[in-house]
C-alpha positions as CSV (number, residue, x, y, z in Angstrom):
1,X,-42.5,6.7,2.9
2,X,-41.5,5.5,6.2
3,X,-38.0,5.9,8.0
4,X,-36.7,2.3,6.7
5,X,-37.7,3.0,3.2
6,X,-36.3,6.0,3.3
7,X,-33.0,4.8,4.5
8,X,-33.3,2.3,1.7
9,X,-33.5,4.4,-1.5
10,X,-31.0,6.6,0.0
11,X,-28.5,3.7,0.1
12,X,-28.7,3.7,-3.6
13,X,-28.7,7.2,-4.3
14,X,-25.4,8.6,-2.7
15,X,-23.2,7.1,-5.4
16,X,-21.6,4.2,-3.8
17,X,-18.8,2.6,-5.5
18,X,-21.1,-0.9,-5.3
19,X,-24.2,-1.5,-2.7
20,X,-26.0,-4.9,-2.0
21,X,-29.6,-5.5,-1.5
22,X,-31.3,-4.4,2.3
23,X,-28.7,-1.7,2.5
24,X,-30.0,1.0,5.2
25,X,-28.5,4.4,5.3
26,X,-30.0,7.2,7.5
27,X,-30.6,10.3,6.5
28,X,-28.3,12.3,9.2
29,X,-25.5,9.4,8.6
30,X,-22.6,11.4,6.2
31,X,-21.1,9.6,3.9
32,X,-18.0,11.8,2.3
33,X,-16.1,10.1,-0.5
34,X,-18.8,7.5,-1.5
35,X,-17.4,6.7,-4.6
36,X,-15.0,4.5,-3.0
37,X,-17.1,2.6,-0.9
38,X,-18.5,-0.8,-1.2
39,X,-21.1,-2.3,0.7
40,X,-22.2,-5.5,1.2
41,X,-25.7,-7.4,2.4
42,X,-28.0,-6.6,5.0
43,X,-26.3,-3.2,6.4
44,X,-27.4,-0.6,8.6
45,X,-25.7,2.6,9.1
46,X,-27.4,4.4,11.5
47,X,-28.1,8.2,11.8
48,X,-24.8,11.0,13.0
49,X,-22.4,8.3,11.3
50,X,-19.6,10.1,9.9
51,X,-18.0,7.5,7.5
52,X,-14.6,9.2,5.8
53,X,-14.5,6.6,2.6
54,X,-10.4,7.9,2.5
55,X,-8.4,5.7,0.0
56,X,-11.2,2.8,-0.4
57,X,-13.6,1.3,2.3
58,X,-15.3,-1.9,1.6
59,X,-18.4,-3.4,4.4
60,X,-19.3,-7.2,4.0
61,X,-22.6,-8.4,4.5
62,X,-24.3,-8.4,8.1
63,X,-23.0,-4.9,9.5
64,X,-23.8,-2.5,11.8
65,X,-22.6,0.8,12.3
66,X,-24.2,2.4,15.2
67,X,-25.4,6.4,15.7
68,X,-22.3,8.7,16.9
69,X,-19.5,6.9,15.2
70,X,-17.0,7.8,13.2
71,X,-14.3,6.2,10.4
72,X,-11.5,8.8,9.6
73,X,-7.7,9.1,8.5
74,X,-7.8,9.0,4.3
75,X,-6.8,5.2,4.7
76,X,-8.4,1.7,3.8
77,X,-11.1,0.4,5.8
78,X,-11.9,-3.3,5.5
79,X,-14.9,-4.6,7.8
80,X,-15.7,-8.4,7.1
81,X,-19.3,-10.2,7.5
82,X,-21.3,-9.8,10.8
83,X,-19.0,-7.0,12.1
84,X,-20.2,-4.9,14.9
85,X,-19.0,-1.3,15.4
86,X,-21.5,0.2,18.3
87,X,-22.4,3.8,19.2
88,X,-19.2,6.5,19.2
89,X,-16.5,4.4,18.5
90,X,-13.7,6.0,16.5
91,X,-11.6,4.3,13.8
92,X,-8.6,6.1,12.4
93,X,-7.4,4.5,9.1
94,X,-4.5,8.0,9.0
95,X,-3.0,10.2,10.9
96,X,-0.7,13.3,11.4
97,X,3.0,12.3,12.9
98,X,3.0,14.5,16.7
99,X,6.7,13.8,17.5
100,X,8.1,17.5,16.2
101,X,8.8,16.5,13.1
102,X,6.5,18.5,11.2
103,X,3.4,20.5,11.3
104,X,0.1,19.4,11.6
105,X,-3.9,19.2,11.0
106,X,-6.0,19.4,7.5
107,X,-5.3,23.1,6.8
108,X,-1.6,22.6,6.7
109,X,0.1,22.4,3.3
110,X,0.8,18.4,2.8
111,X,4.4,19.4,2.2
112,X,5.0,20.0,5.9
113,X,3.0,17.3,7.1
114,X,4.2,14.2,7.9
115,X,1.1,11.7,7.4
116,X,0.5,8.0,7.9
117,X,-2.3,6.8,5.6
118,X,-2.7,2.9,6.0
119,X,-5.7,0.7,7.0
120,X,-7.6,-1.1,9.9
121,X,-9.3,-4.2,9.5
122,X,-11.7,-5.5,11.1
123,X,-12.2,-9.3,10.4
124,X,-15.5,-11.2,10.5
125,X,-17.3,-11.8,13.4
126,X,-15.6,-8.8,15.2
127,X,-17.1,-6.5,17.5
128,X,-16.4,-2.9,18.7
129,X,-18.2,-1.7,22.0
130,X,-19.4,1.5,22.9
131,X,-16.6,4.6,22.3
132,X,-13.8,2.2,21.0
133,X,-11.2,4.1,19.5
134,X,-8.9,2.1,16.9
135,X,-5.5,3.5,15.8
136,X,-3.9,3.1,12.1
137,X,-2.4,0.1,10.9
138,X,-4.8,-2.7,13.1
139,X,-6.2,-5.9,12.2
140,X,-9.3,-6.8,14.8
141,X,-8.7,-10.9,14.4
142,X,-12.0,-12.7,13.5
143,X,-14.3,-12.8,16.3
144,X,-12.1,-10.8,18.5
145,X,-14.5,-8.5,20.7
146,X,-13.4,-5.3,22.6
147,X,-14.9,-3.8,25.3
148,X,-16.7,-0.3,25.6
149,X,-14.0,2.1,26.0
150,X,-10.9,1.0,24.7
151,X,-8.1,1.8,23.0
152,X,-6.7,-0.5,20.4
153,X,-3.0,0.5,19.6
154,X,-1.9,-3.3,18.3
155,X,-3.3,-6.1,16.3
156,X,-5.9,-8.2,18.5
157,X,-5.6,-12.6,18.3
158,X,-8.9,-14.4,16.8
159,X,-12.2,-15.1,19.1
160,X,-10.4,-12.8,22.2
161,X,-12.1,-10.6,24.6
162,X,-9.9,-7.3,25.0
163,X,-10.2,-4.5,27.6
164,X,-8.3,-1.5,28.7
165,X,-6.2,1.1,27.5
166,X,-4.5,0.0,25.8
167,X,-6.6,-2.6,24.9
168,X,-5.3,-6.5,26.5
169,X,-6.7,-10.3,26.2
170,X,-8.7,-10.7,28.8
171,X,-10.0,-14.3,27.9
172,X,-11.1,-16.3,25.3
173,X,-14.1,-16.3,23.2
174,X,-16.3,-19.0,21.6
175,X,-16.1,-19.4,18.1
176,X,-18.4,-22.7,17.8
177,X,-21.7,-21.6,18.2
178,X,-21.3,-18.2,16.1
179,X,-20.0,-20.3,13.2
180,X,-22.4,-22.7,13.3
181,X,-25.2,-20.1,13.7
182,X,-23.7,-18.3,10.5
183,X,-23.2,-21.4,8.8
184,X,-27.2,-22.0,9.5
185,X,-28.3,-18.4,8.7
186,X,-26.2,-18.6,5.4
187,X,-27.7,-21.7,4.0
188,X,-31.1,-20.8,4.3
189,X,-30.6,-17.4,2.8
């Protein structure tokens, strides 16, 4: 059996909460809580992936997750169709509170933490560069891109191109040809 095989049957065997058809999961990829997540069509998630399936996670069709990434926080992760999330970007769906108001980290009875559990969403057509990092409580608008080391602290508008730290508009992207090429690769499938 070759790597892609492999990667295959594993998809089905970790106990997914649902899982489409050409689902790829490498073997060093961890998967922790795979009850609660749902994958879509046509998925890769590629080797040293550590995916955190926290209070539900749920992949569309047409995803990549690249090697060296990683999805954290106990929250809800919601990635739409034809999402990108490249090599060693961090999304945090939770997090401890850090302003003195309580103690913090895992090993730290909950009673004295003050968490935020909540969600990130990343709407279709989006794409994360290279080591993006992605706060709790975002929505990455359809077809918004964001450049390789950012840091996205607030929602980001529809077909943008965001930069920086924190991570700002830069310009606009085009949305007629993507749609149209989805629209194509959709009907024929």
């Amino acid at each position: 059996m070759n790597a892609i095989e492999e990667a295959r049957e594993r998809a089905n065997q970790l106990g997914l909460k649902a899982v489409g058809k050409e689902v790829y999961i490498f073997p060093l990829a961890k998967i922790v809580k795979p009850e609660v997540v749902s994958i879509g069509d046509h998925v890769i998630i590629d080797d040293y992936v550590l995916f955190m399936g926290g209070r539900e996670s749920t992949l569309g069709s047409y995803i990549h997750i690249a090697s060296f990434t990683s999805v954290s926080g106990g929250g809800v992760l919601e990635a739409e169709n034809f999402t990108t999330i490249s090599s060693g970007c961090r999304i945090l769906t939770g997090t401890d509170d850090f302003h003195g108001e309580a103690l913090t980290g895992p090993t730290v009875p909950e009673e004295y933490r003050k968490l935020t559990r909540t969600f990130v969403k990343l709407e279709k057509h989006s794409i994360l560069g290279a080591n993006v990092v992605v706060l709790p409580g975002v929505t990455i608008g359809e077809g918004a891109a964001v450049g390789a080391g950012s840091l996205v602290l607030a929602d980001l508008e529809p077909w943008t191109i965001n930069v920086g730290v924190p991570a700002k508009p830069v310009k606009k992207r085009p949305s007629d040809s993507i749609l149209e090429m989805e629209r194509k690769l959709l009907e024929g499938a």
